[in-house]
PAVO-806886 format. One record per residue (C-alpha): residue in one letter; residue number from 1; y negated, z negated, x negated. Coordinates in Angstrom, 3 decimals. Last residue first. Example, Ala and Ser with C-alpha at 12.3 -4.5 7.8 and 13.67 -1.06 7.14 Angstrom:
2
+---+-----+----------+----------+----------+
: r :   k :       yy :       zz :       xx :
+---+-----+----------+----------+----------+
: S :   2 :    1.060 :   -7.140 :  -13.670 :
: A :   1 :    4.500 :   -7.800 :  -12.300 :
+---+-----+----------+----------+----------+
This chain:
348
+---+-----+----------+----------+----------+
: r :   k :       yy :       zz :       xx :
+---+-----+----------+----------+----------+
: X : 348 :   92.807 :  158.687 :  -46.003 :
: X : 347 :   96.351 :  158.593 :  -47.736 :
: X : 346 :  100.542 :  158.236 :  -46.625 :
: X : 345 :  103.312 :  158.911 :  -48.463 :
: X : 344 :  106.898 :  159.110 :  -48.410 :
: X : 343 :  107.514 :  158.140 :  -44.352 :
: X : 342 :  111.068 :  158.845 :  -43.208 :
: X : 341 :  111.667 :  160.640 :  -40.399 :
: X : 340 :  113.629 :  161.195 :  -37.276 :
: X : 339 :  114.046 :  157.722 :  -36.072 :
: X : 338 :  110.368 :  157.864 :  -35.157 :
: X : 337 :  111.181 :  160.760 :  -32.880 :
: X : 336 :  113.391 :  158.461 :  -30.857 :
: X : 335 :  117.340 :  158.106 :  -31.711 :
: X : 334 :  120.196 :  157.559 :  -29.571 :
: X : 333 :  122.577 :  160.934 :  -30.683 :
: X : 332 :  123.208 :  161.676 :  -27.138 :
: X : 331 :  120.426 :  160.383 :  -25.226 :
: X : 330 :  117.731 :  162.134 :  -27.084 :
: X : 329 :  119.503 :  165.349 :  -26.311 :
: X : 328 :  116.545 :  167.182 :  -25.311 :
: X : 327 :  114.316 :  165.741 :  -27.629 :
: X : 326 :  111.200 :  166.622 :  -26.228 :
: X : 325 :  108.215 :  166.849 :  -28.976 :
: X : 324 :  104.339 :  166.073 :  -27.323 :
: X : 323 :  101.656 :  165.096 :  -29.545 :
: X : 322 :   99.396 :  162.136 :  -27.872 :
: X : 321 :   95.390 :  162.614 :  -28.907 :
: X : 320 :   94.161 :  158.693 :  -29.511 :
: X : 319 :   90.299 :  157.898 :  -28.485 :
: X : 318 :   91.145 :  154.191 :  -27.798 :
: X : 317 :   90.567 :  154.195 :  -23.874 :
: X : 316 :   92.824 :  157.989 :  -23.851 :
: X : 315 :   95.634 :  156.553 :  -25.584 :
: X : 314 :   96.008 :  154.036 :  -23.076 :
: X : 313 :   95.936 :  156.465 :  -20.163 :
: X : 312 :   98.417 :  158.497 :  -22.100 :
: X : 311 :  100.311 :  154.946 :  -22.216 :
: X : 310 :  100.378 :  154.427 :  -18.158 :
: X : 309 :  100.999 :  157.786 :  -17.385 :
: X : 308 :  103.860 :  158.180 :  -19.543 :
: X : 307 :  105.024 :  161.734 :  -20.759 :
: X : 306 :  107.605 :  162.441 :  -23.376 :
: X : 305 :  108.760 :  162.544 :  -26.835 :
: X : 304 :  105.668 :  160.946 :  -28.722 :
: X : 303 :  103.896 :  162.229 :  -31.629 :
: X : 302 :  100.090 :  160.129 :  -32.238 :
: X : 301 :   96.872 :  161.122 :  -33.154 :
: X : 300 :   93.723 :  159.192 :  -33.732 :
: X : 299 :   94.738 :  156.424 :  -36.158 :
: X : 298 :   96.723 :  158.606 :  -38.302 :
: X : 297 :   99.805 :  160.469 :  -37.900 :
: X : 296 :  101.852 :  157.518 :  -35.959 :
: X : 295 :  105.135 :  158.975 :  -34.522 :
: X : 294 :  106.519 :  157.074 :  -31.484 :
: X : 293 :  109.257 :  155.219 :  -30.406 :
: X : 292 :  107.778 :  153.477 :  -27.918 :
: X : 291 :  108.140 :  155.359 :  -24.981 :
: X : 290 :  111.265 :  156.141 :  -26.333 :
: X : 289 :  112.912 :  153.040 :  -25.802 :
: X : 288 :  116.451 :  152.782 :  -27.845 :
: X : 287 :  118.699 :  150.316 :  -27.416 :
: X : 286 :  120.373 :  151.773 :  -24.177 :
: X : 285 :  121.294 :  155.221 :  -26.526 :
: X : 284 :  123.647 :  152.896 :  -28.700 :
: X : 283 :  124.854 :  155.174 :  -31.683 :
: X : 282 :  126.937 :  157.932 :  -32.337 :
: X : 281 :  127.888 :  158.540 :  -35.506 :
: X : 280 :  131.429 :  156.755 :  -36.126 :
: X : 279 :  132.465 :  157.610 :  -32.292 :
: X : 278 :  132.441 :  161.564 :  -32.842 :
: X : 277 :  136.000 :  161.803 :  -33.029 :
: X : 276 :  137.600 :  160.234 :  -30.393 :
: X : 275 :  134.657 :  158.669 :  -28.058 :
: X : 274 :  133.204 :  162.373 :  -28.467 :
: X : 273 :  136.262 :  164.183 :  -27.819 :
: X : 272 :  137.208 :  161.599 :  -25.100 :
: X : 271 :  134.083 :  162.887 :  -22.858 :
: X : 270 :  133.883 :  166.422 :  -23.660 :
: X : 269 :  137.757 :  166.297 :  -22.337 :
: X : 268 :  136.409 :  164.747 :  -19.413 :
: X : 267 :  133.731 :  166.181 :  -18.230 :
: X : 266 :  132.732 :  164.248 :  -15.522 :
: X : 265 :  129.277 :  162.935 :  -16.630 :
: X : 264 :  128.767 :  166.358 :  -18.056 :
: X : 263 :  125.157 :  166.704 :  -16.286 :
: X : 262 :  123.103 :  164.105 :  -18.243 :
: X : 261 :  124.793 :  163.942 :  -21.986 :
: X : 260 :  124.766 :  160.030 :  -22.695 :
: X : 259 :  125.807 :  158.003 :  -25.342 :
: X : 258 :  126.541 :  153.929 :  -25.667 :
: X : 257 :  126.935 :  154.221 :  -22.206 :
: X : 256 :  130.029 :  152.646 :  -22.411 :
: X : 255 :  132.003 :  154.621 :  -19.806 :
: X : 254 :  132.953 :  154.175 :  -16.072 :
: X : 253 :  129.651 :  152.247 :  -14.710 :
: X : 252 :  127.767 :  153.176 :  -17.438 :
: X : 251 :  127.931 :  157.154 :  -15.872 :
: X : 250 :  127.058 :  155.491 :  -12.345 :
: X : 249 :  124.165 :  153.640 :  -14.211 :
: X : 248 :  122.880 :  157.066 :  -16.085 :
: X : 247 :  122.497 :  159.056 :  -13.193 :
: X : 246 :  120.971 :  156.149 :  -11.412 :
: X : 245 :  118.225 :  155.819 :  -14.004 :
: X : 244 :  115.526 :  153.088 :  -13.677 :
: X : 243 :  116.920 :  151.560 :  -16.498 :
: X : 242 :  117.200 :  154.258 :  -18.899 :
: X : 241 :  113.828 :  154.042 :  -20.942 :
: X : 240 :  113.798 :  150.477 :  -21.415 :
: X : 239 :  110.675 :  149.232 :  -19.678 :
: X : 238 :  107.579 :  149.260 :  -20.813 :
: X : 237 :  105.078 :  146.817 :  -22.118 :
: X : 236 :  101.437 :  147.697 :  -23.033 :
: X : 235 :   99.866 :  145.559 :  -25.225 :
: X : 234 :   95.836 :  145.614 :  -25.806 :
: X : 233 :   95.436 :  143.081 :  -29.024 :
: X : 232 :   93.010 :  140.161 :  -28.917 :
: X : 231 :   95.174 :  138.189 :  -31.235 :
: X : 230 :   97.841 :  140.685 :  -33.013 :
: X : 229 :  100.140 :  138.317 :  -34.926 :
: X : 228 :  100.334 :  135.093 :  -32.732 :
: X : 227 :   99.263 :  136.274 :  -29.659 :
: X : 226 :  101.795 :  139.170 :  -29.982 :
: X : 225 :  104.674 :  137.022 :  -31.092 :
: X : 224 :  104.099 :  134.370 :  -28.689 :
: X : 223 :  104.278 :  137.184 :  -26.050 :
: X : 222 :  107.680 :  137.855 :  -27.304 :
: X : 221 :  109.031 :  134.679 :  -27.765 :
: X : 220 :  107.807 :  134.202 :  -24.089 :
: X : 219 :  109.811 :  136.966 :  -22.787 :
: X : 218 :  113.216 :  135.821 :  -23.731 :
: X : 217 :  115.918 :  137.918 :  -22.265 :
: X : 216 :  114.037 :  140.773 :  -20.085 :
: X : 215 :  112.168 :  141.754 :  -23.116 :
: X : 214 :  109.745 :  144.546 :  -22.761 :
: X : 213 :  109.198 :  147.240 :  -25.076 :
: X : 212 :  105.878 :  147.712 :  -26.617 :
: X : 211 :  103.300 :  149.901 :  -27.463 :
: X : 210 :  100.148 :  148.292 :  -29.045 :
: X : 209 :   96.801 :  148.567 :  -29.151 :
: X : 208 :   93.991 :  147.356 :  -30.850 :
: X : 207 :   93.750 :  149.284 :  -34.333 :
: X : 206 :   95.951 :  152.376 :  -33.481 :
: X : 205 :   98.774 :  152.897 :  -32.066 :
: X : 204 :  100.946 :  149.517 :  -33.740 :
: X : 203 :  104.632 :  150.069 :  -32.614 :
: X : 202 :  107.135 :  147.798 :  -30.873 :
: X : 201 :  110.494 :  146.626 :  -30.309 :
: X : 200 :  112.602 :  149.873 :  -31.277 :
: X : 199 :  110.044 :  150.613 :  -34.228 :
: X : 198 :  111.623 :  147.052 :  -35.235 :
: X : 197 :  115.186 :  147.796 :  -35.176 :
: X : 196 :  117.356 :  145.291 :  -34.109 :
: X : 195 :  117.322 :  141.669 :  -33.706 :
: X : 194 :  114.371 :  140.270 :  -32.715 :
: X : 193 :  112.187 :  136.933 :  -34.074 :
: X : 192 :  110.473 :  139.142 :  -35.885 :
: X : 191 :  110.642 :  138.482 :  -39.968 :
: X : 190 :  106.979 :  137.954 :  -41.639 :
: X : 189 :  105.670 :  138.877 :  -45.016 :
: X : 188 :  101.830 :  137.511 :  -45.829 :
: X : 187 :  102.562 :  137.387 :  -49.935 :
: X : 186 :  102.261 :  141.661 :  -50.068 :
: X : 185 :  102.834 :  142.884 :  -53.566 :
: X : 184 :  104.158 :  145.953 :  -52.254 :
: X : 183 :  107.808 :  145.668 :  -54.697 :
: X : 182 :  107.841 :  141.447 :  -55.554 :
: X : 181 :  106.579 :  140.666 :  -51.974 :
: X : 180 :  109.504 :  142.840 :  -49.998 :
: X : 179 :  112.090 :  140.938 :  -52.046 :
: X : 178 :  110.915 :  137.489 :  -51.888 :
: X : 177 :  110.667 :  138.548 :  -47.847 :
: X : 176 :  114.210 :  139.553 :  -47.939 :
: X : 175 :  115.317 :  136.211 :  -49.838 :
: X : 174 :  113.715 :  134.571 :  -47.346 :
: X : 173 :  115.402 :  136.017 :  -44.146 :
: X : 172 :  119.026 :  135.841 :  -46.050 :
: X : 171 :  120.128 :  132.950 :  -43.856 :
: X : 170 :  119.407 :  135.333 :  -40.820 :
: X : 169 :  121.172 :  137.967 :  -42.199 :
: X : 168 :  124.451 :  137.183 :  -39.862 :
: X : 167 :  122.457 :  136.849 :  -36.771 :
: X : 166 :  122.489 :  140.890 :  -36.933 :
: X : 165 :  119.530 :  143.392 :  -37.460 :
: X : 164 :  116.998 :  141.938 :  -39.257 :
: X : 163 :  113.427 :  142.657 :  -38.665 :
: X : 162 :  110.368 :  143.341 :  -40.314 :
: X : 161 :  106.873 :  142.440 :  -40.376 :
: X : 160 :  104.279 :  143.327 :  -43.606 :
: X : 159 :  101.279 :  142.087 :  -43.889 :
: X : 158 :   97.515 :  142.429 :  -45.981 :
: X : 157 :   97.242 :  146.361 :  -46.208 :
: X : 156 :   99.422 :  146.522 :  -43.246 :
: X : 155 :  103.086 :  147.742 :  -43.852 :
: X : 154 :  105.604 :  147.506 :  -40.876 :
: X : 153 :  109.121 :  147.099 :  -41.588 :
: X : 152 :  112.325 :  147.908 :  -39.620 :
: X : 151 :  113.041 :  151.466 :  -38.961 :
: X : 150 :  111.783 :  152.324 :  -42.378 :
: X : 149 :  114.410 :  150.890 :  -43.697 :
: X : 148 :  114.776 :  147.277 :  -44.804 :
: X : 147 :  118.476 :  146.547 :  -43.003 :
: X : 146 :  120.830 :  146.974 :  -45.652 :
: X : 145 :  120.532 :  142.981 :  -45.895 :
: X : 144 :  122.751 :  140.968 :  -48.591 :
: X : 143 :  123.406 :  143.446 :  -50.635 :
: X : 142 :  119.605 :  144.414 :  -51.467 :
: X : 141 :  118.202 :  147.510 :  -50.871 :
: X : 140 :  118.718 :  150.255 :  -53.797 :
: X : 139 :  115.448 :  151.190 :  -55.692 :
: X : 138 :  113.554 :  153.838 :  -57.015 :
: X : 137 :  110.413 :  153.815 :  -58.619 :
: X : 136 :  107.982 :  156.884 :  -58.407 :
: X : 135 :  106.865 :  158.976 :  -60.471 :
: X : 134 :  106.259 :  162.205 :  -58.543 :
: X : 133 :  109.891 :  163.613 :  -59.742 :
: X : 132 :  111.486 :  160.122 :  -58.594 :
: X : 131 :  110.440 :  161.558 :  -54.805 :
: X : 130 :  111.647 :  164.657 :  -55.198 :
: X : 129 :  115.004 :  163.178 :  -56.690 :
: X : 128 :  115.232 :  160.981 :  -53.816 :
: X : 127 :  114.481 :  164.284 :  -51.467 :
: X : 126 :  117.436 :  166.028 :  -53.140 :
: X : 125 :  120.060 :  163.631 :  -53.060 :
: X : 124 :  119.433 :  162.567 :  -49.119 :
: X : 123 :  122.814 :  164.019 :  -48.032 :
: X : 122 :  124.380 :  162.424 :  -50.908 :
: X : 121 :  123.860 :  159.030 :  -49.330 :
: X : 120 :  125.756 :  159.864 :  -46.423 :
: X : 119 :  128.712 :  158.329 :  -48.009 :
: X : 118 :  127.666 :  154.980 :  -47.701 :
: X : 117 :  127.792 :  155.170 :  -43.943 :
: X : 116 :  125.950 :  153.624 :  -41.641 :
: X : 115 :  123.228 :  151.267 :  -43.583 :
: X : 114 :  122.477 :  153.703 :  -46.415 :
: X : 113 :  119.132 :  151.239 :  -47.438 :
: X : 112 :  117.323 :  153.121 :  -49.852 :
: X : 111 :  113.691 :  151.646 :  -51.132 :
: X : 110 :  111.363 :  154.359 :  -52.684 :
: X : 109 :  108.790 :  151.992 :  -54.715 :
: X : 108 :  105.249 :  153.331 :  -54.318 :
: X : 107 :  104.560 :  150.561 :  -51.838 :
: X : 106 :  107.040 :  150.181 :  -49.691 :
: X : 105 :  108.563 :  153.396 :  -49.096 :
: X : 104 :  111.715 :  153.656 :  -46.735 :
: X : 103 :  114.855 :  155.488 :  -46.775 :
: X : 102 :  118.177 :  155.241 :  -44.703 :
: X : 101 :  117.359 :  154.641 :  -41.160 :
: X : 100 :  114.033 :  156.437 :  -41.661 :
: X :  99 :  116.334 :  158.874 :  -42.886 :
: X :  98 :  117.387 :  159.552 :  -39.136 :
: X :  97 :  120.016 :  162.923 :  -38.890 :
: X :  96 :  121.953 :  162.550 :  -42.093 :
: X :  95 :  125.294 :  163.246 :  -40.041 :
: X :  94 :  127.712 :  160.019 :  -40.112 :
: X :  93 :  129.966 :  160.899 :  -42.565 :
: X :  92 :  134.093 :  160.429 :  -41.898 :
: X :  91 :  134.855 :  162.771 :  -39.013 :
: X :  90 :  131.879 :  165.377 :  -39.937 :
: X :  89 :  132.144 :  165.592 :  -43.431 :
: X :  88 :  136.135 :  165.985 :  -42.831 :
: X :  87 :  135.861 :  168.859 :  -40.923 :
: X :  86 :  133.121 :  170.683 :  -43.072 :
: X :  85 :  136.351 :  169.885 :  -45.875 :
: X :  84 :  138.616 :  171.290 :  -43.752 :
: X :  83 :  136.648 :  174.289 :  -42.652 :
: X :  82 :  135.983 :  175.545 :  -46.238 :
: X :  81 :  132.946 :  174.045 :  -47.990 :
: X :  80 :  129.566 :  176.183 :  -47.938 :
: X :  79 :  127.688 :  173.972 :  -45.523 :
: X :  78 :  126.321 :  172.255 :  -47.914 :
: X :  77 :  123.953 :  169.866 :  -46.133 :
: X :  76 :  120.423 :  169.127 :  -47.787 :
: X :  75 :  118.248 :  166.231 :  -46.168 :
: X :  74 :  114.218 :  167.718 :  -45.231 :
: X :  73 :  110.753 :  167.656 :  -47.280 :
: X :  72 :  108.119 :  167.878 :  -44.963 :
: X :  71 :  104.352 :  168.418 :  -46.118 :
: X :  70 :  102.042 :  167.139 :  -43.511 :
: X :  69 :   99.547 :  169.704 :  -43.226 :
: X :  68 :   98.342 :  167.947 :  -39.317 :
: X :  67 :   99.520 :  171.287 :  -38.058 :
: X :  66 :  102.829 :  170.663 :  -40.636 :
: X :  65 :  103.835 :  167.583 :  -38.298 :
: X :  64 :  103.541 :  169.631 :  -35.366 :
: X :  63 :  105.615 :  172.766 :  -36.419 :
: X :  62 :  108.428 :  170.320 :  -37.790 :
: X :  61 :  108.965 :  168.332 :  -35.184 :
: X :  60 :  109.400 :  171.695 :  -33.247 :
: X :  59 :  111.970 :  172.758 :  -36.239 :
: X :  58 :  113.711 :  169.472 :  -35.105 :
: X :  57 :  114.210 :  170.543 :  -31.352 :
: X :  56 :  115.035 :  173.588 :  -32.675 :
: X :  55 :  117.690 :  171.781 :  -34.808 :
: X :  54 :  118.848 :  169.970 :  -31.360 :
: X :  53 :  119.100 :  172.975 :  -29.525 :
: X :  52 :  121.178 :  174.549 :  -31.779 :
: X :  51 :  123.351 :  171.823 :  -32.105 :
: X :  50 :  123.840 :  170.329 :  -28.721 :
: X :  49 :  124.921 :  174.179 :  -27.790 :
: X :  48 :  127.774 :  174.140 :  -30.391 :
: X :  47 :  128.782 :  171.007 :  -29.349 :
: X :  46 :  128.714 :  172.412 :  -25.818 :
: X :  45 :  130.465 :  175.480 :  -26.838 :
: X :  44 :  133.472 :  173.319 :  -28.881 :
: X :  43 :  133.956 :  171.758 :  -25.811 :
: X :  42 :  134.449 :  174.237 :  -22.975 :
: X :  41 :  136.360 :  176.314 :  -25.906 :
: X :  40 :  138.845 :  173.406 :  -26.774 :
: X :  39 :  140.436 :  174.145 :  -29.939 :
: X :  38 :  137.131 :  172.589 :  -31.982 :
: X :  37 :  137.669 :  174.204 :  -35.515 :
: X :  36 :  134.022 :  176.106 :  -34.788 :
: X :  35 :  132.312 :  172.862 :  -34.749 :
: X :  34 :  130.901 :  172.273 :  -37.724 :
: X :  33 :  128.950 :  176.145 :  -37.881 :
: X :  32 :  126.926 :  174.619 :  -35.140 :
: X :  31 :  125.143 :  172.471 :  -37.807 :
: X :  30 :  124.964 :  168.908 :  -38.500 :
: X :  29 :  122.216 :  166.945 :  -37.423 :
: X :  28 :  119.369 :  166.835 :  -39.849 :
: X :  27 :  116.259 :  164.694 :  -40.823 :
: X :  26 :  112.721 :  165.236 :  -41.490 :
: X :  25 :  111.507 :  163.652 :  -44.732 :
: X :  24 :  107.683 :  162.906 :  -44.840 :
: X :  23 :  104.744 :  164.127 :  -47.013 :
: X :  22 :  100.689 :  162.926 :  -45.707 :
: X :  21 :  100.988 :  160.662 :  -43.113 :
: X :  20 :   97.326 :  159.701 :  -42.928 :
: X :  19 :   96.354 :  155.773 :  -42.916 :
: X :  18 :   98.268 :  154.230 :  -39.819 :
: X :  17 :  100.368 :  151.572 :  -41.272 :
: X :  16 :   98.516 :  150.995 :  -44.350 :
: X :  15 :  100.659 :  150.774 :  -47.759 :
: X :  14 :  102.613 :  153.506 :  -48.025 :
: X :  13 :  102.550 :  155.096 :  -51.677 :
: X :  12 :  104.143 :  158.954 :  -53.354 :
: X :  11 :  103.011 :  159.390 :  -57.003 :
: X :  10 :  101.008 :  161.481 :  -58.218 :
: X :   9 :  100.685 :  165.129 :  -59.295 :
: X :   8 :  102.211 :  166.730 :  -56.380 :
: X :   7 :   99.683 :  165.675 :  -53.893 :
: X :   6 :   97.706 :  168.144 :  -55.616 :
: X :   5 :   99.585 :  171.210 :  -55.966 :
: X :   4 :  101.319 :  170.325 :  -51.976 :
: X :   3 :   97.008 :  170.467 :  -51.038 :
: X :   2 :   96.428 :  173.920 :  -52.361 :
: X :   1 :   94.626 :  174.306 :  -55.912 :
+---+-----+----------+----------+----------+
């Protein structure tokens, strides 16, 4: 009996932070065959290229996660639809390209959470219905917060954190934790005092350290935080991930910044197709550290996106093995390799 035989006769459960990652879903930008209506050559080739290379980025993802036989189960786009249609998918949807946006398991209950765009729920049709096949409960997030994803909780055998990502959940903070308790069965259930998403803020290695991001704003609540929850806890705080980038603070200077393609800073018409029509699925690439966004396999080994000296050293004092996966255009579509999946199950 191979391991997918086995796993396949029970049901799907998260409910230790760094037991083994065992079956995940691996997102899915849209293909290169979206862009082909695109009248502007100059354009349509660099979408085209941002495609490719972002799927083989993916594939990459893939490779690694599957060395550690984690079994991948990945969003299905019909791409089979005349142009119009692919056209319209593209303008109105945002692409299904972070699950862990959109899905998370707590417990053995599958919770979904389509927080950008209810109609990219069909995208994730097929690995729901995997998941249900296994036995396992499924359940819509609450109206009053899309935000439980598994962006934005943290399961521990005895707590769970979370976040919220707008002041406008805050008087919903207790009906969230009622929520989380009655589906893991976890009483300890604590909101960060952050907005945002939590894998954004920080992320658990292994037992004793911690990667985090630091806050420029209010420092102390942070450190509070730490001493509070994880007493006696290495941290290591880094900086956002663009700051120290003069590329990027010339290209704030006369755009956003909410996306980034290094290089094509003066490319205009790339520039005001994307704002135009692309503006409803890009996010906020300044949010998003990827230091920290990170990829926890099991206490000992650990996907990241890039180098950093000062957590490889980390990694090395606590006996953790860092898996490399560049995400070449990271700072286009704003999301770490964390954002890329969606946890289903993990087991020792």
């Amino acid at each position: 009996m191979n391991y997918w035989d086995h796993w396949c006769k029970h049901m799907y459960s998260i409910g230790q932070h760094w037991d083994r990652l065992r079956v995940c879903a691996v997102g899915r930008a849209w293909p290169r065959e979206f862009y082909n209506q695109i009248e502007d050559i100059a354009v349509r080739h660099l979408m085209e290229r941002i495609a490719v290379e972002t799927e083989e980025d993916y594939e990459n993802l893939i490779r690694i996660l599957e060395f550690f036989d984690v079994d991948v189960i990945r969003p299905h786009i019909d791409t089979s639809h005349t142009q119009e249609t692919l056209l319209q998918d593209m303008l109105q949807s945002k692409p299904p390209m972070n699950p862990g946006d959109d899905l998370i398991m707590l417990g053995n209950t599958l919770v979904t959470s389509f927080t950008a765009n209810g109609q990219n729920s069909r995208y994730y049709n097929n690995i729901i219905q995997q998941v249900g096949k296994q036995g396992n409960i499924i359940k819509p997030a609450p109206e009053f917060c899309q935000s439980i994803s598994g962006a934005g909780v943290y399961q521990f055998e005895k707590q769970t954190f979370f976040t919220i990502n707008k002041l406008t959940e805050q008087p919903f903070v207790n009906d969230i934790k009622k929520f989380i308790t009655s589906i893991n069965g976890i009483n300890d259930v604590y909101c960060m005092h952050q907005f945002g998403h939590l894998d954004g803020w920080f992320v658990p290695i292994t037992p004793g350290l911690i990667l985090s991001v630091e806050d420029p704003v209010r420092p102390e609540l942070l450190t509070l935080f730490f001493k509070t929850f994880f007493r006696n806890w290495e941290i290591i705080s880094l900086p956002t991930s663009l700051i120290n980038s003069n590329n990027f603070l010339k290209w704030k200077q006369i755009h956003s910044g909410k996306w980034w393609v290094p290089g094509h800073e003066n490319n205009h018409n790339f520039t005001k197709f994307v704002d135009t029509y692309c503006n409803n699925w890009i996010g906020d690439t300044q949010e998003t550290v990827h230091y920290v966004n990170s990829i926890v396999i099991d206490q000992h080994n650990v996907i990241v996106s890039e180098y950093n000296k000062l957590v490889f050293d980390a990694f090395k004092r606590y006996g953790v093995t860092a898996h490399i996966c560049p995400l070449r255009h990271r700072y286009f579509w704003d999301g770490g390799v964390h954002c890329l999946i969606a946890e289903l199950h993990r087991k020792n």
